[in-house]
VOGU-3710 file (C-alpha; in Angstrom, 3 decimals, decimal comma):
1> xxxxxxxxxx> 139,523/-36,646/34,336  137,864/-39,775/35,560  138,839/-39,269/38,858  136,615/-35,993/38,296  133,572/-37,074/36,275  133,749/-40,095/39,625  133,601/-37,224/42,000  130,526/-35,414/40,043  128,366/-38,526/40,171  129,409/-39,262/43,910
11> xxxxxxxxxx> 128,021/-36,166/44,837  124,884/-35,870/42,567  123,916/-39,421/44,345  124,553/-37,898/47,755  122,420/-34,617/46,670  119,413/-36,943/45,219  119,478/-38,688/48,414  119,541/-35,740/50,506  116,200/-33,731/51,506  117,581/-30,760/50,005
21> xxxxxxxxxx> 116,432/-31,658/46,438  112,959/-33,392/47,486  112,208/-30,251/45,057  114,168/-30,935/41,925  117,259/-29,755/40,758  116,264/-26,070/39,818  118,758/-24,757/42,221  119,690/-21,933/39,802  123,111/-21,765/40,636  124,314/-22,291/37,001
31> xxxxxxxxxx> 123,954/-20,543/34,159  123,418/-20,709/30,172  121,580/-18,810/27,503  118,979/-20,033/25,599  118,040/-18,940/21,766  115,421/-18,280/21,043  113,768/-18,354/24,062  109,899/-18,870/22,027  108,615/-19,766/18,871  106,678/-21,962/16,784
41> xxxxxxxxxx> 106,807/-25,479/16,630  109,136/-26,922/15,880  111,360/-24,715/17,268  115,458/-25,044/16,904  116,876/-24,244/20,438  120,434/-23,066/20,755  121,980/-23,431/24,207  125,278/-21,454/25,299  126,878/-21,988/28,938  127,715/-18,903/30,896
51> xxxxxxxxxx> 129,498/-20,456/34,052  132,880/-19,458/34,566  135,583/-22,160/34,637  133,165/-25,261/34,208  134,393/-28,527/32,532  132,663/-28,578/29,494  133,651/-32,545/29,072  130,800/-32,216/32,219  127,907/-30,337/30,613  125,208/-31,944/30,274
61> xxxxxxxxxx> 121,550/-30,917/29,082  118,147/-31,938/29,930  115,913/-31,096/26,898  113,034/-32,908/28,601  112,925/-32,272/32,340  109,929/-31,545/34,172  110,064/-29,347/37,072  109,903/-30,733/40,594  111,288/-34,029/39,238  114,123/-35,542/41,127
71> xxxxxxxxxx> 114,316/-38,416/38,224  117,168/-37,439/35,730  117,194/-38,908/32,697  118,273/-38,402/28,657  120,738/-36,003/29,751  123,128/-35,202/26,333  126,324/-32,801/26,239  124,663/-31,461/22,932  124,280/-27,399/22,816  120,896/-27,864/20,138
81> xxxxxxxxxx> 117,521/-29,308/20,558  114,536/-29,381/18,345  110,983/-29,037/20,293  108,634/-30,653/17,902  105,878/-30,520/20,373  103,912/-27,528/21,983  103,991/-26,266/25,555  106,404/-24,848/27,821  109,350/-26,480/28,084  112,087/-26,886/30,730
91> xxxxxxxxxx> 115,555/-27,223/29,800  117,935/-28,546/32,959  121,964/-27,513/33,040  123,936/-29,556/34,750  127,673/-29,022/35,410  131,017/-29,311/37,518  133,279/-25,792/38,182  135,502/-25,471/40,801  134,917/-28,931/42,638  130,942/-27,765/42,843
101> xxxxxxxxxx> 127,851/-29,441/41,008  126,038/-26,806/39,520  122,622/-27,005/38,215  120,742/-24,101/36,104  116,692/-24,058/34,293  115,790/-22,063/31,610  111,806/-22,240/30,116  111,278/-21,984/26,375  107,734/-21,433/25,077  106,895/-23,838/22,007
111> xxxxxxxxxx> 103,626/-22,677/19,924  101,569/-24,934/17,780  101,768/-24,198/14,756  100,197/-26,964/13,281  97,138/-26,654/10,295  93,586/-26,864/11,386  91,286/-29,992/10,044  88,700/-28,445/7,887  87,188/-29,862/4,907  84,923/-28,474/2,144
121> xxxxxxxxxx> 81,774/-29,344/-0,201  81,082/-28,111/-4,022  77,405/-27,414/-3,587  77,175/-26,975/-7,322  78,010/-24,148/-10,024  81,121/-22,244/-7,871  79,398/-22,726/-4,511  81,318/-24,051/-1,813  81,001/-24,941/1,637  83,740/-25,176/4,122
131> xxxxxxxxxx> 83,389/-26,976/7,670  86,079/-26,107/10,396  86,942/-28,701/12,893  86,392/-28,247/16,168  89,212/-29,576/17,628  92,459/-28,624/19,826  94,478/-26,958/16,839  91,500/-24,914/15,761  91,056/-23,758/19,292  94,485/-22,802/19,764
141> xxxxxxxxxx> 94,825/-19,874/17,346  93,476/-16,277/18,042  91,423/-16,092/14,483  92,171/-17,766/10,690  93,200/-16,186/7,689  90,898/-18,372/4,821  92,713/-17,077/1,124  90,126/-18,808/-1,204  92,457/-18,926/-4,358  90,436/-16,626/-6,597
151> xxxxxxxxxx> 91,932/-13,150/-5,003  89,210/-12,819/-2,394  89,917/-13,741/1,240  88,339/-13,192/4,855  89,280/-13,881/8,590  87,321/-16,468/10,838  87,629/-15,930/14,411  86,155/-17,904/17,124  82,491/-16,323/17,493  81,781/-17,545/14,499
161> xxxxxxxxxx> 79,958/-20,703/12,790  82,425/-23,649/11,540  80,723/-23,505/8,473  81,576/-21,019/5,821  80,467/-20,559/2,286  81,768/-19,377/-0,955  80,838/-18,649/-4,586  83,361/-18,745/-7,377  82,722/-16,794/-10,544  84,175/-19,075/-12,854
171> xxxxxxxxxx> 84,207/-22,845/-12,226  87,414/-23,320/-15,063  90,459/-24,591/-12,923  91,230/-25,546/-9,495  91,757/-22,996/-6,919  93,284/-23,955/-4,131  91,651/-23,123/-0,609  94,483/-21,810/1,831  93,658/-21,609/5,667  96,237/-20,180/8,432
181> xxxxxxxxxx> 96,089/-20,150/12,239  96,866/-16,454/13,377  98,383/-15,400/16,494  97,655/-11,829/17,755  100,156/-9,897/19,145  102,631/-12,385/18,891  105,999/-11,775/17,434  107,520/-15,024/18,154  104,884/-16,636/15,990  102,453/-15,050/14,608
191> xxxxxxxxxx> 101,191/-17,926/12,075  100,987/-21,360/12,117  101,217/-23,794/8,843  98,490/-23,751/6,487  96,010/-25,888/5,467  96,040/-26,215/1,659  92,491/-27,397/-0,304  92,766/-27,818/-3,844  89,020/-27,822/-4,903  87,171/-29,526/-7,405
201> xxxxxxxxxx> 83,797/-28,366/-8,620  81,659/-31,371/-8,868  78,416/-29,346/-10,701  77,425/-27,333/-13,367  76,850/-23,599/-12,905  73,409/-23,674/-11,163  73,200/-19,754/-12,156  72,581/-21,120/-15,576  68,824/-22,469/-14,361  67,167/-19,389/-16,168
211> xxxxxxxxxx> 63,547/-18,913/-17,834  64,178/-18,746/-21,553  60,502/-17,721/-22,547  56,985/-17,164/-21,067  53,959/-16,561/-22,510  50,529/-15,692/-21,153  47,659/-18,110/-22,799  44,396/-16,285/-23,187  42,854/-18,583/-20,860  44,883/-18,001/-17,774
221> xxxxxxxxxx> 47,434/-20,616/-18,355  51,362/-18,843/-18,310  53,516/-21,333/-20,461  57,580/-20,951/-19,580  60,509/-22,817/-20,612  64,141/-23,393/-18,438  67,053/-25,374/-18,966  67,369/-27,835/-16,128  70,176/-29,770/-14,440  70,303/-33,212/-14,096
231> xxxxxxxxxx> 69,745/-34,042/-10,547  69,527/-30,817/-9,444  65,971/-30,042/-7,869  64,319/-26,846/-9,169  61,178/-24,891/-7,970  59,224/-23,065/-9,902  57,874/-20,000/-8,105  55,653/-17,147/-8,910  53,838/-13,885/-7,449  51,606/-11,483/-7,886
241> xxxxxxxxxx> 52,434/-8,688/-5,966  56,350/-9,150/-6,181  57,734/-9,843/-2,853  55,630/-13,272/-1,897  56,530/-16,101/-4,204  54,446/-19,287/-3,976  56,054/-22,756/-5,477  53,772/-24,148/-8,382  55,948/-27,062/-9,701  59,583/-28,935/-8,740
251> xxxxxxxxxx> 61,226/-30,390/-11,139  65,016/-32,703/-11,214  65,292/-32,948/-15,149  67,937/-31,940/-17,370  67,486/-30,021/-20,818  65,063/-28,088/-21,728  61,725/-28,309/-19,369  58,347/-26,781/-20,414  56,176/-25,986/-17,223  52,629/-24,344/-16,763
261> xxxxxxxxxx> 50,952/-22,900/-14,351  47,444/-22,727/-14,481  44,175/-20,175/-12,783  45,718/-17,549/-13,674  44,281/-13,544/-14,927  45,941/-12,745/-18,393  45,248/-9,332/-17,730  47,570/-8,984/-14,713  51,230/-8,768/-14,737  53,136/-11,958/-12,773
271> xxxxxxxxxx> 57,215/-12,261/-11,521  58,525/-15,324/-11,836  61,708/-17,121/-10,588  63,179/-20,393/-10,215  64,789/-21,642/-7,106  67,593/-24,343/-7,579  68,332/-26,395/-4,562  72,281/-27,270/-4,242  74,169/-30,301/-2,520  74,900/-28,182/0,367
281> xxxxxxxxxx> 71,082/-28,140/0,861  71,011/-24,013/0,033  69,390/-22,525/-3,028  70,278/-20,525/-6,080  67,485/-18,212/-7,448  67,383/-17,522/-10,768  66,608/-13,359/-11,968  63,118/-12,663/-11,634  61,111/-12,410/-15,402  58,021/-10,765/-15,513
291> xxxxxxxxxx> 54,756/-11,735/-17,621  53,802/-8,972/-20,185  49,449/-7,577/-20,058  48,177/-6,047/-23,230  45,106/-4,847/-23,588  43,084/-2,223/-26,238  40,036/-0,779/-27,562  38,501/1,033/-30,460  37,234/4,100/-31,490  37,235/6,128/-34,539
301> xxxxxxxxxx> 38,449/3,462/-36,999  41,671/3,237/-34,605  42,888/0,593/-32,841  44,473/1,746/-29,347  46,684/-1,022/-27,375  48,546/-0,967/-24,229  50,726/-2,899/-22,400  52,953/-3,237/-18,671  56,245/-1,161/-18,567  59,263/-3,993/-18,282
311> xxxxxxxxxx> 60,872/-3,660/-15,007  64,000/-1,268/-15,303  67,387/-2,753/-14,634  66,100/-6,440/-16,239  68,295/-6,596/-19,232  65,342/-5,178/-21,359  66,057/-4,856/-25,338  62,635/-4,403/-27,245  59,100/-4,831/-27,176  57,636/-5,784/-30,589
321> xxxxxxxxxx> 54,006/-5,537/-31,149  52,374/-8,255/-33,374  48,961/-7,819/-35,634  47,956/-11,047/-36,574  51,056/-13,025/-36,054  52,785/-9,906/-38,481  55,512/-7,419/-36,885  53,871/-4,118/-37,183  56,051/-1,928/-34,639  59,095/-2,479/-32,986
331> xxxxxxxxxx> 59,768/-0,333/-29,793  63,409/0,647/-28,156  62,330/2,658/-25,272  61,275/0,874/-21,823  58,431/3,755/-20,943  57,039/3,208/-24,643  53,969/1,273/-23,781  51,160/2,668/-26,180  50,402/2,423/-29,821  47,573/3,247/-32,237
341> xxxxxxxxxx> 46,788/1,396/-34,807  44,609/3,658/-37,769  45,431/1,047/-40,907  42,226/-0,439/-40,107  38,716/0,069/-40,920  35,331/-0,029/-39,409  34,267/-3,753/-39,196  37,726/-5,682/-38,837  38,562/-7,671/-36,410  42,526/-7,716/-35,071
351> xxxxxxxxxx> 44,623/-10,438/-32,554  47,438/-8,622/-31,498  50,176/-9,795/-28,685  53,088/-7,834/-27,429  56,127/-9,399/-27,083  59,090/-8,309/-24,840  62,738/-8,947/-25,125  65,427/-8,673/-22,439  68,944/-10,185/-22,610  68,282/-13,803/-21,314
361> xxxxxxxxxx> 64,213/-14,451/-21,769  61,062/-13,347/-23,978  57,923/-12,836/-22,476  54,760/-12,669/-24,389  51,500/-11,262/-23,353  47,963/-13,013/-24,254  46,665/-12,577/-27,505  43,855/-9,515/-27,598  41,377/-9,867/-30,385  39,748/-6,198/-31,227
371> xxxxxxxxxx> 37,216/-5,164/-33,751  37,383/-1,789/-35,169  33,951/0,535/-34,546  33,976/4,486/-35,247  30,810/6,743/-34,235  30,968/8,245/-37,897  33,431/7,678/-41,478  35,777/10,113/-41,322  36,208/12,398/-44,568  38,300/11,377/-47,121
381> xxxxxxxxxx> 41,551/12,491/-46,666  42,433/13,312/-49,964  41,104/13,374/-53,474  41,942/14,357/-57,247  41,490/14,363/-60,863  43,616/14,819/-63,513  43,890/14,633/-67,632  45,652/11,955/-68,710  44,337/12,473/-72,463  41,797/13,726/-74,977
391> xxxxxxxxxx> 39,850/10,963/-73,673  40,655/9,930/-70,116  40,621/11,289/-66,917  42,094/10,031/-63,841  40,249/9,765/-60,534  42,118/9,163/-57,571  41,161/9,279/-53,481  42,784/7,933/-50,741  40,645/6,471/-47,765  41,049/7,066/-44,084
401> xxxxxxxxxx> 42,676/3,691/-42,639  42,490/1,433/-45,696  45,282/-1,024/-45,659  46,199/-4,201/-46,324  42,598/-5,575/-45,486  40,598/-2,960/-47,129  36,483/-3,453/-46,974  35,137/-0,391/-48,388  33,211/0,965/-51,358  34,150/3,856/-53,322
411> xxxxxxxxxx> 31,529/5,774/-54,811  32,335/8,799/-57,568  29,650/11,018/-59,008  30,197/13,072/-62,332  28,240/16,679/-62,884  25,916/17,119/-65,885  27,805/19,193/-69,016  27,196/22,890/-67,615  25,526/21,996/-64,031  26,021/21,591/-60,721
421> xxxxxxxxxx> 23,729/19,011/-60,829  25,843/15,291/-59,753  25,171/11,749/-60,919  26,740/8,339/-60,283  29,268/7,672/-62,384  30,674/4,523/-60,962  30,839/2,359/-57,416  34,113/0,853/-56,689  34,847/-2,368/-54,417  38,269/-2,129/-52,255
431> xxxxxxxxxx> 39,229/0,128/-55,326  40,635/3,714/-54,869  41,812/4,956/-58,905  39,241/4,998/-61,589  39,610/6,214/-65,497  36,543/8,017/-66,877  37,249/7,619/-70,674  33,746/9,219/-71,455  35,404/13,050/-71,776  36,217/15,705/-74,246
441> xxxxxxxxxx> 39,479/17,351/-72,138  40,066/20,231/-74,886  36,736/20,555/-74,701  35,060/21,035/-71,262  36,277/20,524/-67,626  34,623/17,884/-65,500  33,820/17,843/-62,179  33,295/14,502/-59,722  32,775/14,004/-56,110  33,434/11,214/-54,170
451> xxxxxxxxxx> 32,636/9,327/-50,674  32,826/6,205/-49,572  30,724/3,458/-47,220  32,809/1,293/-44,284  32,036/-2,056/-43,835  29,764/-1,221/-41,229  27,749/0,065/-43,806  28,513/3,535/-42,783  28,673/6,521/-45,812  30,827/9,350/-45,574
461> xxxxxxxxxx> 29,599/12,693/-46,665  30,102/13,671/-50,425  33,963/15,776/-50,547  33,787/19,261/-52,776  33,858/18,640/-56,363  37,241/17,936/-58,044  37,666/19,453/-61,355  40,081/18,988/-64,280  41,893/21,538/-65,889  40,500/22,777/-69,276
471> xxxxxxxxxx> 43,344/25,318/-71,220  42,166/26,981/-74,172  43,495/29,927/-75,654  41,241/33,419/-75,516  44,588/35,741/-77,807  46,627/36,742/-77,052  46,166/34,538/-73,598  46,612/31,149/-72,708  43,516/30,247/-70,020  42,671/27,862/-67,797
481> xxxxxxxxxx> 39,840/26,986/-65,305  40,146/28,004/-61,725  38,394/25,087/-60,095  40,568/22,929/-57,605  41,614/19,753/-59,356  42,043/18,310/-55,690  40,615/18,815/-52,036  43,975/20,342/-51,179  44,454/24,145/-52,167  46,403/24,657/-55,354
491> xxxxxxxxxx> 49,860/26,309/-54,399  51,155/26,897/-57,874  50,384/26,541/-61,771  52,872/25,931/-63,643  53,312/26,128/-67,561  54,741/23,464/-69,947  55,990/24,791/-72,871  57,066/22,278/-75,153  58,665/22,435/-79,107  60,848/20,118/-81,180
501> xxxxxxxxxx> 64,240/19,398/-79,417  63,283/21,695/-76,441  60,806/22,345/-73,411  60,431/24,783/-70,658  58,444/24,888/-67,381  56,726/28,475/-66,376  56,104/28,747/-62,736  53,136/31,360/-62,900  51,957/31,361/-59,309  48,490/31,596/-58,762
511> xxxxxxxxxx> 47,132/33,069/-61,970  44,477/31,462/-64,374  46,127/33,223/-67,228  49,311/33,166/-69,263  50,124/35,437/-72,967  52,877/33,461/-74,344  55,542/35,807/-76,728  56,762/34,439/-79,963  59,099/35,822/-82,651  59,681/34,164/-86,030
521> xxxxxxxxxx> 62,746/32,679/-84,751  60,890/30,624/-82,375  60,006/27,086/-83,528  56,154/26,586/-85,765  54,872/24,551/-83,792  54,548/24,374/-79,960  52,080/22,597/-77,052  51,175/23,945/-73,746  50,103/22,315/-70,570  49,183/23,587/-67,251
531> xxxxxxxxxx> 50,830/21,647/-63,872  48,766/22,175/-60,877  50,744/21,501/-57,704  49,351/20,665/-54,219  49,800/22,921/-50,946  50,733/19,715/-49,042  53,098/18,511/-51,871  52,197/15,340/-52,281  49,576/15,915/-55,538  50,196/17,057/-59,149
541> xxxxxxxxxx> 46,812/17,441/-61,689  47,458/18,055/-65,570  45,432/20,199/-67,962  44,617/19,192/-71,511  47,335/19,235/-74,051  47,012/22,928/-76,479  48,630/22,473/-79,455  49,719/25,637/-81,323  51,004/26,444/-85,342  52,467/29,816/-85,635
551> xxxxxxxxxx> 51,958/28,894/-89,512  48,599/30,266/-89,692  45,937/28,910/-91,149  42,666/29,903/-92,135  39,680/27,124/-93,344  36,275/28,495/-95,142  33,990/26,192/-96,278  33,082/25,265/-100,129  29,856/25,572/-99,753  26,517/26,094/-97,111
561> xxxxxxxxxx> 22,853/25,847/-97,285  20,478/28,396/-95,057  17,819/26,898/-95,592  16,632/26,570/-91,858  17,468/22,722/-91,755  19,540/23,807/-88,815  22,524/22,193/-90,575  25,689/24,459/-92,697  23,239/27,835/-92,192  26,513/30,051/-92,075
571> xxxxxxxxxx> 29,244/30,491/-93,853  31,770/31,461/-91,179  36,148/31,097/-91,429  38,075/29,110/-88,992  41,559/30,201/-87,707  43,581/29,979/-84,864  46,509/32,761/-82,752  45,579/35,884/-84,535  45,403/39,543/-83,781  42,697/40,868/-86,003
581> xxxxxxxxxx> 40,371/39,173/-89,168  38,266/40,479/-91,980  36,419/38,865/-94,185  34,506/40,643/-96,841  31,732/38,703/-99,217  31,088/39,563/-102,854  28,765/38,828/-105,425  29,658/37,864/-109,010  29,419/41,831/-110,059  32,220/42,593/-107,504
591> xxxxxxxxxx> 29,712/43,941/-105,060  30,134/43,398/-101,096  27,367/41,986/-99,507  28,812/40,830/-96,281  31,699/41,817/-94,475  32,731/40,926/-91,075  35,769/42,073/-88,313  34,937/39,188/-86,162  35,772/35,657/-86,737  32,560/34,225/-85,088
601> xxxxxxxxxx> 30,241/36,081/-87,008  29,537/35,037/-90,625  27,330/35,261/-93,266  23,385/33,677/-93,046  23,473/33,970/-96,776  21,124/37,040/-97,136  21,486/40,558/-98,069  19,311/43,299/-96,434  17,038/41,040/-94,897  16,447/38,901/-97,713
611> xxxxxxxxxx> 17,661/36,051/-99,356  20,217/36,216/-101,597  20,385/34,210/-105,116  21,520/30,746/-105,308  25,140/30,515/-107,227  28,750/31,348/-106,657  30,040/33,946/-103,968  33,694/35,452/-103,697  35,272/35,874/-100,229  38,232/37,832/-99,426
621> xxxxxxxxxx> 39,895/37,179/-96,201  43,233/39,062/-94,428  44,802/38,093/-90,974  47,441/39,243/-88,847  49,160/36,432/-86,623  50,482/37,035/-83,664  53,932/38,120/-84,927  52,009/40,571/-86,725  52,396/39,207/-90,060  49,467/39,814/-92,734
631> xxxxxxxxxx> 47,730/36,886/-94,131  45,166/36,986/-96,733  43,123/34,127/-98,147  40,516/34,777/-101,347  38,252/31,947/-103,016  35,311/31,174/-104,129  32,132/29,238/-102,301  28,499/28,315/-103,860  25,296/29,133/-102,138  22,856/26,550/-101,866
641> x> 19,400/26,186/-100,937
//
């Protein structure tokens, strides 16, 4: 064997020294295999001789030979190398078989795979900023596959800037930045090692830089509040067209900052934004808020205001409409951007602002003072009387647009007993209810109209007279007046029948007349009352209060005196619900000098013409009631003179 391995190295120094390898010892008259033949560093290279018969004690390897070289040198029998470095490299086989030298090259190709240099920046909130280095390992690789560590990812390739940025929805955690070189079309390594950047945000959210509020000043000044960031710089921008913003104001302050900006129209509708400026030196706008108009007039006691429509798609909630600093309408509907006001009256004077609500701001429009004109009063709307006793009637009327701040007066006018003929009754101040107590109801009806004057001194025409509701009874009928006991038409009577332990309600329609039926099993004593109902529902009027005995009764006098003092001239019976009456009068011989088959008409105390003699009289009464029971009354009564 040494005798051998002598031999080799005799003749490998003859072959160096001879002309033959002035090119190296690639003579490719050897053979091995090589496994795998490319990859990515570093690569594990197996090596496996293929030459028949040669002494493996004489194998040797060159892992590091460069071609052309006649210098040999860290030659090892090993079958396994590990390229750590890139490039093509040679591997040199050198061997003895059959008394010949043998010598043998095989290339293997050796990617890089090693990470590319990049670093990154947190520019605030979740923006980042990654810069590539431009260096040998970035330039090897066909493109890079960045995985930002939040699910999203994207490929870099060459064309392209070295600086990349990125916004994270949520700063909470650390995601972890993950950037590998790509090889296309490359089986034998198609990645290199990544590049792993854990990232720390180093900012607030800069998306939280929002107007709160803004509110138009009636002098042209819009007032807004933001919550700043320390350190961060922050313009405040605005337009008035909507697409060219001009910067008013920058600002580096935490908390809450209250900026104005001044010159402007409060009649005209502004977008405003703020523009945060990052550590990357980029910016972060904040959503656009818009200012809110309102404006309004009068006309016919009515208040009419309108106001901007809230841009769509801006989070909007509300608008709420304000009448001196008091809610007065609240408004869900984006395109609802008009409102009349009618509970106010000729003379007053109004602020109103409009105030709009979205998800993350409120924006308030300049106050708008108004003061309330009309051409003419309008009518009274509504008006009616009613009995609320022997004594009392109720007046009520309701007028147009009187509210909280009424500034009117009320004036009611009473007809003459029997007349059409009207005279003040009474003049009310902000008052719309008045009692008259000086009535008869069984006795009469009474009839008012009313108007009013504004506080522009303005006097409405006088309404159609109002009249209560006088029942009486005319047997065998109840009846009642037909006069409306309100400006509304009457859409039904109705009768209230009342009695001890019971009552009944008689819906009678339209009539003016009612014949009640009684039998002698019905209560003695009963009370009626007419209910007048409004067409529009909304008003009720009551008549007098009837009162009626079936336990007839029938009152004569003890005495009378015609003696044309114009006082007790007639002896005349009283009597209420009968059928039919007689009353005969007789002297003190029995002889009938006066007899009479109706109840009004009585006796002027003479006898053919002339006057009878002073002394004592004998009357002799019969009734039938109205359950047709006979009822007869005699007595005596003295004539006086």
């Amino acid at each position: 064997m040494k005798i051998q391995l002598l031999y080799i190295l005799l003749t490998a120094s003859y072959f160096i020294c001879n002309d033959s390898f002035s090119q190296g010892y690639c003579r490719q008259n050897g053979g091995f295999t090589i496994s795998p033949k490319a990859g990515c560093s570093p690569l594990t290279v197996n090596v496996t001789n293929t030459v028949p018969g040669a002494d493996p004690d004489a194998l040797t390897y060159y892992y590091g030979y460069v071609k052309g070289s006649n210098v040999l040198s860290g030659g090892t029998n090993s079958a396994s190398v590990i390229f750590g470095v890139a490039g093509t490299r040679t591997i040199l086989q050198q061997g003895y078989s059959g008394g010949s030298i043998f010598y043998q090259c095989e290339d293997v190709i050796v990617y890089e795979s090693s990470p590319i240099t990049a670093q990154y920046n947190s520019c605030g909130g979740g923006k980042v900023k990654l810069s590539l280095i431009d260096n040998v390992y970035l330039r090897t690789y066909d493109e890079l596959e960045i995985k930002w560590g939040d699910g999203e990812r994207e490929t870099w390739r060459q064309e392209r800037g070295l600086e990349i940025e990125h916004t994270y929805a949520s700063v909470n955690g650390v995601p972890i930045i993950s950037i590998t070189g790509i090889y296309r079309n490359n089986a034998s390594c198609p990645a290199g090692q990544p590049l792993s950047l854990p990232v720390t945000f180093q900012q607030p959210q800069l998306n939280s830089v929002q107007v709160n509020s803004l509110e138009m000043k009636g002098n042209g000044v819009l007032e807004m509040n933001y919550v700043g960031v320390t350190g961060v710089s922050t313009d405040v921008q605005y337009s008035g067209d909507g697409n060219l913003f001009t910067t008013t104001s920058t600002r580096s302050g935490g908390g809450t900052q209250v900026t104005r900006i001044n010159g402007l129209d409060p009649g005209q509708v502004y977008k405003i934004k703020l523009a945060s400026k990052d550590l990357c030196g980029g910016a972060v706008d904040s959503e656009v808020v818009t200012s809110m108009t309102l404006s309004g007039g009068s006309a016919d006691e009515a208040n009419t205001l309108t106001w901007n429509e809230y841009p769509a798609n801006s989070g909007f909630v509300s608008y709420e409409l304000f009448k001196d600093g008091v809610s007065i309408k609240k408004f869900s509907g984006i395109g609802e951007t008009t409102y009349t006001d009618e509970d106010v009256q000729c003379g007053d004077n109004f602020e109103y602002q409009l105030v709009a609500t979205a998800d993350k701001v409120v924006s308030k429009s300049a106050p708008v003072s108004i003061k309330t004109t009309v051409t003419s009063p309008k009518a009274l709307e509504q008006a009616s009387v009613t009995v609320l006793g022997d004594k009392t009637v109720g007046i009520n009327a309701v007028i147009p647009g009187s509210g909280s701040k009424g500034n009117y007066e009320l004036i009611i006018e009473k007809a003459n007993p029997g007349t059409s003929t009207f005279r003040r009754l009474v003049t009310l101040y902000n008052e719309n209810e008045y009692l008259d107590q000086d009535v008869n109801t069984g006795g009469q009806s009474y009839c008012y109209r009313i108007s009013y004057q504004n506080a522009c001194g303005q006097r409405s025409p006088a309404t159609e007279p109002v009249c209560t509701i006088l029942l009486s009874m005319s047997l065998p009928s109840l009846t009642w007046t037909s006069e409306k006991p309100f400006l509304d038409d009457v859409q039904e009577y109705t009768i209230l029948k009342k009695s001890s332990g019971s009552s009944e309600d008689l819906p009678v329609k339209l009539t003016t007349s009612y014949t009640p039926k009684f039998s002698s099993d019905d209560p003695m004593e009963f009370t009626f009352q007419v209910q007048a109902d409004s067409e529009n529902g909304q008003l009720q009027s009551f008549s007098n209060v009837l009162s009626i005995s079936r336990n007839i009764s029938v009152f004569v006098p003890a005495a009378f005196s015609p003696d044309g003092d114009g006082e007790n001239e007639t002896f005349v019976a009283k009597s209420k619900l009968f059928k039919s009456f007689s009353m005969s009068i007789l002297n003190r011989w029995g002889q009938v000098v006066f007899h009479s088959d109706d109840i009004n008409k009585g006796w002027d105390g003479t006898v053919n013409g002339v006057n009878a003699p002073v002394g004592s009289y004998v009357y002799r009464i019969a009734v039938v009631d109205i359950i047709d029971q006979t009822v007869e009354k005699n007595g005596t009564f003295m004539l006086l003179r």
